[in-house]
Structure formats: C-alpha cells, structure tokens
PAFIKOL-208502 format. One line per 5 residues: number of its first residue (from 1); their letters; for each residue y, z, x of N, C-alpha, C. Coordinates in Angstrom, 3 decimals, decimal comma. Example, Ala and Ser with C-alpha at 12.3 -4.5 7.8 and 13.67 -1.06 7.14 Angstrom:
1 = AS = -5,690:7,800:13,190:-4,500:7,800:12,300:-3,300:7,800:13,200 | -2,250:7,080:12,850:-1,060:7,140:13,670:0,030:7,870:12,900
***
This chain:
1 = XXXXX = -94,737:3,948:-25,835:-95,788:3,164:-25,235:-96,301:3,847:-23,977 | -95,084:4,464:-23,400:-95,833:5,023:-21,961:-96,649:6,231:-22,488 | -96,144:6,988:-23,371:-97,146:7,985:-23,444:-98,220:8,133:-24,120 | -98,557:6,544:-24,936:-99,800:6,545:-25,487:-100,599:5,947:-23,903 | -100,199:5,041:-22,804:-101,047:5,038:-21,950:-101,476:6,028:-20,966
6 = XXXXX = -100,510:6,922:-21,459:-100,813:8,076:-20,132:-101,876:9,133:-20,933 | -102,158:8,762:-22,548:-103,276:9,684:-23,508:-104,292:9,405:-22,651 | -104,638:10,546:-21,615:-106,869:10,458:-21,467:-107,254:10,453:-22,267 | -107,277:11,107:-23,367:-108,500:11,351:-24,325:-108,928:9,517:-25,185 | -107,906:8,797:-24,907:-108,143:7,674:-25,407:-108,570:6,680:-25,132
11 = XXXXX = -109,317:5,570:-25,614:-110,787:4,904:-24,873:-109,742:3,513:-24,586 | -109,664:2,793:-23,705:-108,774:1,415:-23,506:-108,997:0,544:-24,455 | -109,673:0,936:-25,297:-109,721:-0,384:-26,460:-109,002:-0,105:-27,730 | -108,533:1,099:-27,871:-107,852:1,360:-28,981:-106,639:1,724:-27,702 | -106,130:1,843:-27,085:-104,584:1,574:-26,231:-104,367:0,420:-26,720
16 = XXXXX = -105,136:-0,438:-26,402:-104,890:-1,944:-26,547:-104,638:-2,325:-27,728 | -105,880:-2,086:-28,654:-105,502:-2,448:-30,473:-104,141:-1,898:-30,883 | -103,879:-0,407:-30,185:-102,230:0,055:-30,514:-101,460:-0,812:-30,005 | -100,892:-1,379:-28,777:-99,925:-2,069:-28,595:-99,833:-3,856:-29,341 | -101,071:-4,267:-29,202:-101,339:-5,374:-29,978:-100,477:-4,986:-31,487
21 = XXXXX = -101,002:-4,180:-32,170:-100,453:-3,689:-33,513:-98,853:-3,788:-33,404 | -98,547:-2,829:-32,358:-97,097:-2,606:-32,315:-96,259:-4,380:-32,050 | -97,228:-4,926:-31,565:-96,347:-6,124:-31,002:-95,970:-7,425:-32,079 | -97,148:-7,034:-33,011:-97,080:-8,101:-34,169:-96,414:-7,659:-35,667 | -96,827:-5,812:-35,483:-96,196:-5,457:-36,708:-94,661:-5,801:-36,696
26 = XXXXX = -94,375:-5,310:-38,416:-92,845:-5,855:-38,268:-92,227:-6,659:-39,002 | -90,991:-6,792:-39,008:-90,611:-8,384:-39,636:-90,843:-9,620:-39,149 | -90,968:-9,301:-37,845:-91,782:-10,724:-37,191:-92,837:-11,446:-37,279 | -93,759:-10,501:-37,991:-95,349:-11,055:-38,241:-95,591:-11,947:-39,094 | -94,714:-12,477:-39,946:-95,096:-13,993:-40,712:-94,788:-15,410:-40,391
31 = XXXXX = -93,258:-15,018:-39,509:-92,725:-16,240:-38,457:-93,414:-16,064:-37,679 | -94,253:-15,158:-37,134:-94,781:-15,733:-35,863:-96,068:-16,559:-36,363 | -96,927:-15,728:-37,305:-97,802:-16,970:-38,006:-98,079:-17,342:-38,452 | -96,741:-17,892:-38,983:-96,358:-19,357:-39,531:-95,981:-20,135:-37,925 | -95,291:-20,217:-37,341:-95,371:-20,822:-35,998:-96,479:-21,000:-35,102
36 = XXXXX = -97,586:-19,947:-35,218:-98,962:-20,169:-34,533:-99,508:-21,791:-35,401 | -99,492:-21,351:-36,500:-100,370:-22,204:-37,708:-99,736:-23,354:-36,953 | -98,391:-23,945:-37,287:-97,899:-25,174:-37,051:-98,103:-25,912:-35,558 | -97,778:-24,781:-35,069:-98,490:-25,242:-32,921:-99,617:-25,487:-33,731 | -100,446:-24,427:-33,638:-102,371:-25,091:-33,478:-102,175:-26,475:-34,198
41 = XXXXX = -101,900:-26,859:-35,499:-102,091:-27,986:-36,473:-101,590:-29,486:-35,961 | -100,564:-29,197:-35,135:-99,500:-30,036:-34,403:-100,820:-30,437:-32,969 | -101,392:-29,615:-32,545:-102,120:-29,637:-31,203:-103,198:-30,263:-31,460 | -104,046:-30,173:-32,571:-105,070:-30,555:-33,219:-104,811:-31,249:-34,366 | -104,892:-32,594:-34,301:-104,987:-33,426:-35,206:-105,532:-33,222:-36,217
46 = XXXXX = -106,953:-33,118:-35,958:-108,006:-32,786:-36,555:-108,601:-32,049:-37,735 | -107,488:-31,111:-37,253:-107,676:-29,592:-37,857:-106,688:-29,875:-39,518 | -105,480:-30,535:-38,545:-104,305:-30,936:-39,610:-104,843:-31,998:-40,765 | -105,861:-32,643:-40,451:-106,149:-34,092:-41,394:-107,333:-32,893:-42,273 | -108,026:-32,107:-41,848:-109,036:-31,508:-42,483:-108,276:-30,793:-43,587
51 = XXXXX = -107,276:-30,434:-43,443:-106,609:-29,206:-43,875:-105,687:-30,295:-45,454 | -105,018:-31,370:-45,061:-104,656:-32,162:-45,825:-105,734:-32,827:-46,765 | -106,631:-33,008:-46,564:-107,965:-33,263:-47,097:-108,219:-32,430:-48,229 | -108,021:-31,294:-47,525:-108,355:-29,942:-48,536:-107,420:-30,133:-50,447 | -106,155:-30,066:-49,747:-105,310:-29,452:-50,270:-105,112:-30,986:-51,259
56 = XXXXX = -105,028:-32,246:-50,814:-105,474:-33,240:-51,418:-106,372:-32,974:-52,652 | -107,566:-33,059:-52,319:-108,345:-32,738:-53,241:-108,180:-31,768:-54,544 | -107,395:-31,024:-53,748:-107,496:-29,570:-54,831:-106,367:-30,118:-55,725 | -105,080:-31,132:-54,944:-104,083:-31,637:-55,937:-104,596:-32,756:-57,293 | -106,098:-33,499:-56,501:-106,126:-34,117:-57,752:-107,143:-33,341:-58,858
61 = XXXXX = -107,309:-32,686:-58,891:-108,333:-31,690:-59,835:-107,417:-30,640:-60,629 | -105,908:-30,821:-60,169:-105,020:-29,890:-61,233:-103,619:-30,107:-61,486 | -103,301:-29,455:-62,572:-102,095:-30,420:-63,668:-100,988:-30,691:-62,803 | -100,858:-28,878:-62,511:-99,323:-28,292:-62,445:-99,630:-27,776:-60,337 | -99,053:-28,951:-59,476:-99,210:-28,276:-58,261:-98,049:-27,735:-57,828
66 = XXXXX = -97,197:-27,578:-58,965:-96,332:-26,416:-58,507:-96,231:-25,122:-57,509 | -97,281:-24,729:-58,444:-97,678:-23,061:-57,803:-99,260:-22,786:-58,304 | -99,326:-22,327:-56,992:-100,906:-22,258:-56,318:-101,891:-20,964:-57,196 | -102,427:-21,020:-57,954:-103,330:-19,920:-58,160:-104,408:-19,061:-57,410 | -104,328:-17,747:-57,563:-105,409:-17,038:-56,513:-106,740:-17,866:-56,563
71 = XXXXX = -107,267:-18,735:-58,013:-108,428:-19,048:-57,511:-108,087:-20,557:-57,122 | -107,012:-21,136:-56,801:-107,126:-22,374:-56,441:-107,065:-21,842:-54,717 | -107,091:-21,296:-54,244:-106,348:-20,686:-52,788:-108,250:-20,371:-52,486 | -108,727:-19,709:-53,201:-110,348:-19,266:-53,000:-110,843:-20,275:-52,770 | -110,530:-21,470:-53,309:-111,406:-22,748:-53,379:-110,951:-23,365:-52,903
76 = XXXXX = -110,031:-23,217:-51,445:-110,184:-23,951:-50,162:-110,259:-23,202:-49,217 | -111,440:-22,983:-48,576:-111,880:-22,205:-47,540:-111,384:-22,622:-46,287 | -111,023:-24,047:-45,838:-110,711:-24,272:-44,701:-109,084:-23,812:-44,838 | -108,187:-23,983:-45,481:-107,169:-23,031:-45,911:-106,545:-21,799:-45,806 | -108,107:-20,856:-46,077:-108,039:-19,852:-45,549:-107,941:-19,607:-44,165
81 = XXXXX = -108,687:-20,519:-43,608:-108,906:-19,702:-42,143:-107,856:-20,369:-40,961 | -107,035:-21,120:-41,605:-105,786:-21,590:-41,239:-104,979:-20,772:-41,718 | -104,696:-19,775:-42,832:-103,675:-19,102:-42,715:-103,837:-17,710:-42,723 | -105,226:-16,897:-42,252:-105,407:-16,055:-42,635:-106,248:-15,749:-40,620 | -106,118:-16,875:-40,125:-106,670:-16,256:-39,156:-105,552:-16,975:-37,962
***
C-alpha cells in the first residue's frame, strides 16, 4: 500500500479505486454485503416493505419458490439494486 502511494506516475483516483478494491476484495466481500443489505433494509423501512412486495408478487406467479431462476431474479428490478448495489 505504501508503495502504490508513493507511485507519481499515478493519478489519485485510481490510488483510491486500488485500495477501495483491496479493502473489499476477498473472502470478506459477501458478508460484508450481505450485512450492508440488512443495515440499509433494517434502517429503511421502506425500502424493506418495497422489496417484500417484490418478491411477494413474484411468489404468487410461480409453482416451485424453492429456487430462484435467472429470469425470475431479472424480473425484480428493485431486487437487483438491493443486492447488486
């Protein structure tokens, strides 16, 4: 780390995107968000009732809610951006 900050040739915004990277890559990067997801959802009501809404819906429109299909996952967008952002 020290000697990527001590690189001149490198512009502070990619220093930054490197350590960011370094800090999330890893085995840690799915517990951590999975733990972001649950704070924000827990903090925001809102977000949590929208999100149940979703997934509601999508349960009564199919047989087996066992296990989730790539296009049942496409066809909740608010879904996505709860677990993908």
């Amino acid at each position: 780390l020290g000697r990527l900050v001590e690189e001149e040739n490198l512009p502070d915004n990619v220093v930054a995107d490197v350590i960011i990277n370094l800090l999330f890559a890893g085995n840690e990067a799915t517990p951590k968000m999975m733990l972001f997801a649950v704070y924000f959802l827990t903090k925001y009501p809102r977000a949590l009732k929208q999100l149940i809404e979703e997934l509601e819906g999508l349960r009564s429109t199919c047989d087996d809610m066992n296990m989730l299909s790539w296009e049942d996952y496409k066809a909740m967008p608010f879904t996505q951006c709860v677990s993908l952002r």
